[in-house]
N, C-alpha and C positions, 0 to 999 in steps of 0.2 A: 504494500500500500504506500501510495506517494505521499509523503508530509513535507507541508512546505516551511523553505527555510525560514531560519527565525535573525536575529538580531541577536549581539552583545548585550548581557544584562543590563552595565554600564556603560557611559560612553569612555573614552581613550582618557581624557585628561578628568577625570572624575574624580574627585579628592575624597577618599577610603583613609582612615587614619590607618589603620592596622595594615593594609596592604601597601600601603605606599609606603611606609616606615620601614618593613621585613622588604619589600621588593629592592626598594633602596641599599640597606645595610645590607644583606643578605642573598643576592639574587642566586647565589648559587644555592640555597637552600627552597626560595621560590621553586627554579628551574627544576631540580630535585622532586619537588613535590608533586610539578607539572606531569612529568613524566610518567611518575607512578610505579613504575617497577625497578629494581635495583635505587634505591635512593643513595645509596654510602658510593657507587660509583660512580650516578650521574655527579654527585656532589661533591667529588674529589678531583673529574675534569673539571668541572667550571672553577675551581677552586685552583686547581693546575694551571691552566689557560691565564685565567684573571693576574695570578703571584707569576705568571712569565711576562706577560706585557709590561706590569709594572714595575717586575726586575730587570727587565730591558729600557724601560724609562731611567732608571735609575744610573743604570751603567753609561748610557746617553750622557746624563749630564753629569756624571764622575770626569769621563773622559773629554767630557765640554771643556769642564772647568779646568783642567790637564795640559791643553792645549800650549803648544809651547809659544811664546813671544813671536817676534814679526821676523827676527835678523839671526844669522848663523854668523857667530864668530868666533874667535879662533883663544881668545884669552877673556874672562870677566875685569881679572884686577884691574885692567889700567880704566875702568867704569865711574862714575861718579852715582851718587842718588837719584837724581833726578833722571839721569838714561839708563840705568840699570834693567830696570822692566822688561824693556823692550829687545833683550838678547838672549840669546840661549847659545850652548856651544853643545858639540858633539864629544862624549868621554867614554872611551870605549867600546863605540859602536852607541851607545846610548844618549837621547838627547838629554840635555838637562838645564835647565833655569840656573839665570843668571840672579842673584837675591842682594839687597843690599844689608847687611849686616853694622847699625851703629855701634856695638862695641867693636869691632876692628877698622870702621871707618872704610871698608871699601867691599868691593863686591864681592863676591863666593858662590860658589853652584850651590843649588836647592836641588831636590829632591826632582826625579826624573820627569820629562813630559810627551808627550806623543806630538809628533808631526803633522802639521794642520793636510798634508795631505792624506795620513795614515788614519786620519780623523774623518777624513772625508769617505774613504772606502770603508773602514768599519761603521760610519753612522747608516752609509746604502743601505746595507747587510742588515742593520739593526730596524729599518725603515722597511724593511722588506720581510723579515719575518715578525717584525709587528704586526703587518700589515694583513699577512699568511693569517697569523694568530685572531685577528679581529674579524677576519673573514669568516674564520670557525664558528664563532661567540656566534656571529649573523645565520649562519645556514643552522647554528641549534634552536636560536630565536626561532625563526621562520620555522623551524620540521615542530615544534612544540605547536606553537600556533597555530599551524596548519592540522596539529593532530588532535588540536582542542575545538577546531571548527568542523571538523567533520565530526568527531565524536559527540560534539553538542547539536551535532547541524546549524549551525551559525552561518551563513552567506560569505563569502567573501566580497570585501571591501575596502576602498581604498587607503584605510589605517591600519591593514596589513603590514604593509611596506614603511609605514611610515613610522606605526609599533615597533619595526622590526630596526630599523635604522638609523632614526633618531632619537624617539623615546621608548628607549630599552626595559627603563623601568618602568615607564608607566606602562607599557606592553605588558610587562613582567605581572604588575600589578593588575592589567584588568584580567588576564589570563587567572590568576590566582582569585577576585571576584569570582569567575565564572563556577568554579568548583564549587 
């Protein structure tokens, strides 16, 4: 017998205290929930995924902040304060900052730094399995969504994509409504 589709209980951005707050803090417990079977391993990948992105954000701006000065040159000492910054020299194969030290009054290597072009190939890489990674988050969004509107018969609608893409959690949230 043919029943016809139905609508979202709520609508997308519908302010739920209790679901917005868990979808927010918690979406990998959401997600989890959404799913229905195996809950400890839908909730250890999304919990996986989430603590890689963000450990790659992290490592991003470690090595941001790493970044070696503008000039390669060949001694610190003969540096004064005020130009010091902006050198770095090569020691051992390894780059390393040029620092200015006021108890001895003149320059000294710091602690090593990465080559702004060395910076530039590892951020690709980082930019690209970010990218891998957030792609995941998106196709789990969507197969949950899509497994909540067919199994409620819900229509599909143009806050599919938009759940799904831009507001995650409030997708996250009306999905956990609907249950």
């Amino acid at each position: 017998m043919y029943r016809p589709l139905t609508n979202w209980k709520t609508s997308l951005l519908h302010y739920d205290c209790e679901s917005c707050f868990v979808s927010h803090m918690l979406p990998c417990h959401v997600y989890a929930k959404l799913k229905q079977v195996n809950y400890a391993i839908h909730c250890m990948l999304y919990i996986s995924l989430w603590f890689t992105i963000h450990f790659l954000y992290s490592w991003n701006y470690y090595l941001y902040t790493n970044i070696c000065p503008s000039t390669d040159i060949s001694y610190c000492i003969l540096l004064n304060e005020s130009n010091c910054n902006q050198y770095y020299m090569i020691v051992n194969s390894v780059p390393t900052r040029c620092i200015f030290h006021p108890d001895v009054q003149l320059c000294t290597m710091d602690t090593s730094c990465i080559t702004e072009t060395a910076y530039s190939k590892i951020e690709l890489y980082i930019i690209i399995v970010t990218s891998m990674l957030y792609t995941c988050l998106w196709f789990m969004h969507m197969r949950v969504r899509k497994e909540i509107q067919q199994q409620k018969e819900i229509e599909y609608d143009s806050h599919t994509c938009m759940a799904t893409t831009c507001c995650t959690t409030c997708g996250l949230a009306q999905e956990y409504r609907e249950l």
